[in-house]
N, C-alpha and C positions, 0 to 999 in steps of 0.2 A: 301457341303451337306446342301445345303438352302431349308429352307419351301416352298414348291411348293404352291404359290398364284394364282389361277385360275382369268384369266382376265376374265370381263362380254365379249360373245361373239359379234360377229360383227351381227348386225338384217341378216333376210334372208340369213343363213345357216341351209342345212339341210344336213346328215348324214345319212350312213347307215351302222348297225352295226351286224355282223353275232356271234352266239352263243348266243344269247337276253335272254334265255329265264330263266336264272337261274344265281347268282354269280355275277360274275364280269360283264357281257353281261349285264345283268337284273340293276345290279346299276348304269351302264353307261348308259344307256338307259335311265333310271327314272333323275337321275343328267342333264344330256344333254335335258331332253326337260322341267326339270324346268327351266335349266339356259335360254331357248329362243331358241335353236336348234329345228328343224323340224328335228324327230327321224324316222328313218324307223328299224325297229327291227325286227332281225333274226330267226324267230323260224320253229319247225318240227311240232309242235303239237296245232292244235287248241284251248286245254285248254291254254296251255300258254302264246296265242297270246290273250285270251279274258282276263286273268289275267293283262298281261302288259294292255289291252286297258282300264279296271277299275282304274290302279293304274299311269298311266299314263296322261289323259289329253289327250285332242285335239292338241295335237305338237306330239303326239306317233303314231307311225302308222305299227302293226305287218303284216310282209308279212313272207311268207311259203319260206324258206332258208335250205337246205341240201347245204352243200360248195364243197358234192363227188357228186352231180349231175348237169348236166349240163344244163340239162332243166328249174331248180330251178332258176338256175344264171341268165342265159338267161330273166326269164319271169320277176323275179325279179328286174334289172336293167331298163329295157323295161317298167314297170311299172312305177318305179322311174322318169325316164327319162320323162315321160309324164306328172306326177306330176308336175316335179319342176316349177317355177315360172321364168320366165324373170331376168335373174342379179343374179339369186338365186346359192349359191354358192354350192359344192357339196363334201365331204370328204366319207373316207370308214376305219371304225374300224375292223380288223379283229380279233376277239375276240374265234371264235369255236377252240375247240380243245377237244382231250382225252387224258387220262391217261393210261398208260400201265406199269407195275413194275413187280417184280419179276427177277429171277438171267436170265442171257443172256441164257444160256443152257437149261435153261427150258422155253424158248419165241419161237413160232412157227413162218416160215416165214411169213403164212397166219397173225398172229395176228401183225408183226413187218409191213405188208404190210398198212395192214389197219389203223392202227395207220399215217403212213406218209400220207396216200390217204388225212385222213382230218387234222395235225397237217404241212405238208407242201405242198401237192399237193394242197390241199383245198385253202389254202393262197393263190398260186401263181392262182389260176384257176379265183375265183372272185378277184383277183386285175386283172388279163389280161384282162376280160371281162367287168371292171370298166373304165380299163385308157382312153377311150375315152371321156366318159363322165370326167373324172378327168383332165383333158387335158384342155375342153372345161368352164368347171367353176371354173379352178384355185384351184385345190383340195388338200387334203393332205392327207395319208397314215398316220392308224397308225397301227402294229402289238402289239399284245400282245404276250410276250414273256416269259418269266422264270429268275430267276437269275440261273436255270437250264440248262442253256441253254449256263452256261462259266463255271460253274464248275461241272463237273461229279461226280455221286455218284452209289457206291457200290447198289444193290438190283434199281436201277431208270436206268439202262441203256436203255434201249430203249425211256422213256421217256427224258433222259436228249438227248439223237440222234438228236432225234424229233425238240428237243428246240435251239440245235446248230445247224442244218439246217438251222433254221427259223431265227437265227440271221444273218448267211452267206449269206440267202436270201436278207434280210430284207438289209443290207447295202449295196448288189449286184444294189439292187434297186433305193437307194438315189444316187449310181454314177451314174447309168443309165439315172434318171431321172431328175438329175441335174441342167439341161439347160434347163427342161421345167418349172421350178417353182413348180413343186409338190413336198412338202418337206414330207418326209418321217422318221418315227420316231418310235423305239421301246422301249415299255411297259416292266420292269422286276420286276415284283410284287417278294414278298418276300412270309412267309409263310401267306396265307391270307383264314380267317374264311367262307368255301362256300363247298358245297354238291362233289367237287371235292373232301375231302377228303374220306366221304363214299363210293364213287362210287370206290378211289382203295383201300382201305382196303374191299369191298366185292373182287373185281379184284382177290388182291393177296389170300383170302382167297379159290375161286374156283379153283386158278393155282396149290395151295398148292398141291389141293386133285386131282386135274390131273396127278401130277407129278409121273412117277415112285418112287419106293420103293428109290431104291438108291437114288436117288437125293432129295427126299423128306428129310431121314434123315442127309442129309451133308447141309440143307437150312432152316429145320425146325425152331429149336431153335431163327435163326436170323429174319426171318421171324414174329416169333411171337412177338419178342420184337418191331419190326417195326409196329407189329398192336396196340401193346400200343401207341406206339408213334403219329400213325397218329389218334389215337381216342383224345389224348391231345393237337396232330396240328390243330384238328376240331373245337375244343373249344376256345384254344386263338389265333388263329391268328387273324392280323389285319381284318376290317371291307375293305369291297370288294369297299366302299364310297370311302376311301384313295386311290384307284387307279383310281377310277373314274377322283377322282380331277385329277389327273396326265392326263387324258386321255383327260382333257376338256381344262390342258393348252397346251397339244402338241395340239390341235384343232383351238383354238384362240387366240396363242400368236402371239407377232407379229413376235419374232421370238423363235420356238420350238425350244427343242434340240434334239437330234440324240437320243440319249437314258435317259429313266428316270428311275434308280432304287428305287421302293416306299419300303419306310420303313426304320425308322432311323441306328435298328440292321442289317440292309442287306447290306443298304449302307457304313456301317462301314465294316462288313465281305466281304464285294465286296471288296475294297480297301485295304485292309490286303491283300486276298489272292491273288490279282494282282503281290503281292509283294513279296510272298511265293514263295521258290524253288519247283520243280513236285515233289520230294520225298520227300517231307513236306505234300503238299498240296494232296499227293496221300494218307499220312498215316492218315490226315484228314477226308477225302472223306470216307477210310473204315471203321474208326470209326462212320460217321454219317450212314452208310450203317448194321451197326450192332444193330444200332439201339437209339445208343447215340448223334445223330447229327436232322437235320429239311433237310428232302428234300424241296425244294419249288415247289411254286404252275406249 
């Protein structure tokens, strides 16, 4: 469990990273083109692309990225590709994601569909449409991922789905990609302070008042202590800076490693429950799901 020390990057690399426009996207973004990276950042909304352009610098450069369309990816890469400079190297952050929570029985397929469309379909769509140019200038992957994503939790099931896909992906991909030099490397932020936590405590607050009668009263009660919780998760989790760093050394080290979990209490909890039996580790799980545990980001 060592200090991640972000090495100064190598001149002429430039990046592109989707989810830019808020959180952890937005801190990697800003981090990455102080450190000397040529930034290309992800956003939907042209407020947010003129926001990064102010707080950014001449190395930031917002382009118009949905990761569920395919027109987006297309014109996006095509763009990039025309930019880049001679020698100039190329890597790709995959950073977009949503939140989805609430008990499984009350998750609709439509809402379980959309969640994977951008938490894994999204992932693999602009890396497909990436790897040629990542081929061509020696690139590296990075995903962002969950410590959600290895251990499940009570009231996050769909979200925790989402995040174990993307890690099955994610090292589907380093053996794939093995022999061409693109090293490939996943992000597991712990609980960490960004606008993700409002967006699913409004979530579960709308799912609540959908839900029928029955199932509202057998979900209620757990539900609401989970909305304390994630208003507390909102407050002190880490700063979204500390995963940055993590994300600028899997970028420029000489050599990354395969997974970085940030955050000294995560990395300890990661390694503990490596080590826990499933019916340990399950009777765990339902107590953070009641409301006395931290799901992560």
């Amino acid at each position: 469990m060592t200090r991640i020390m972000a090495p100064t990057p190598a001149p002429a690399h430039a990046v592109l990273i989707s989810g830019a426009s808020s959180g952890i996207g937005r801190a990697c973004a800003l981090d990455l083109a102080a450190g000397g990276f040529r930034v290309f950042a992800g956003v939907r909304r042209e407020t947010d692309a003129e926001s990064l352009r102010r707080a950014g610098g001449d190395r930031l450069h917002p382009v118009m990225l949905d990761v569920t369309c395919e027109q987006d990816i297309l014109k996006a890469l095509g763009d990039i590709r025309q930019a880049l400079d001679a020698g100039e190297r190329f890597a790709l952050v995959n950073n977009a994601g949503v939140a989805l929570s609430g008990p499984l029985e009350a998750t609709s397929s439509e809402a379980l569909r959309d969640l994977f469309e951008v938490n894994v379909v999204g992932v693999l769509s602009l890396t497909r449409a990436a790897l040629p140019l990542l081929r061509e200038r020696r690139g590296r992957i990075v995903n962002i991922g969950s410590t959600s994503g290895r251990f499940a939790s009570a009231l996050l099931g769909p979200y925790c789905a989402s995040k174990f896909a993307l890690e099955a992906l994610t090292t589907s991909l380093r053996l794939e990609l093995g022999e061409t030099g693109i090293r490939v490397s996943m992000i597991e932020p712990g609980v960490v302070a960004t606008p993700f936590w409002d967006k699913m405590r409004s979530a579960e607050q709308r799912l609540l008042l959908e839900m029928p009668e029955a199932l509202r009263a057998g979900y209620a009660d757990r539900m609401a202590a989970r909305h304390v919780l994630i208003e507390r998760l909102g407050r002190s989790g880490m700063a979204p800076e500390e995963v940055a760093l993590a994300v600028r050394h899997a970028l420029s080290a000489k050599r990354p490693r395969k997974r970085y979990v940030v955050g000294l209490r995560d990395q300890v909890r990661a390694a503990v429950a490596a080590r826990l039996p499933d019916g340990l580790r399950g009777a765990i799980a339902t107590l953070r799901g009641r409301g006395s545990g931290s799901p992560r980001r």
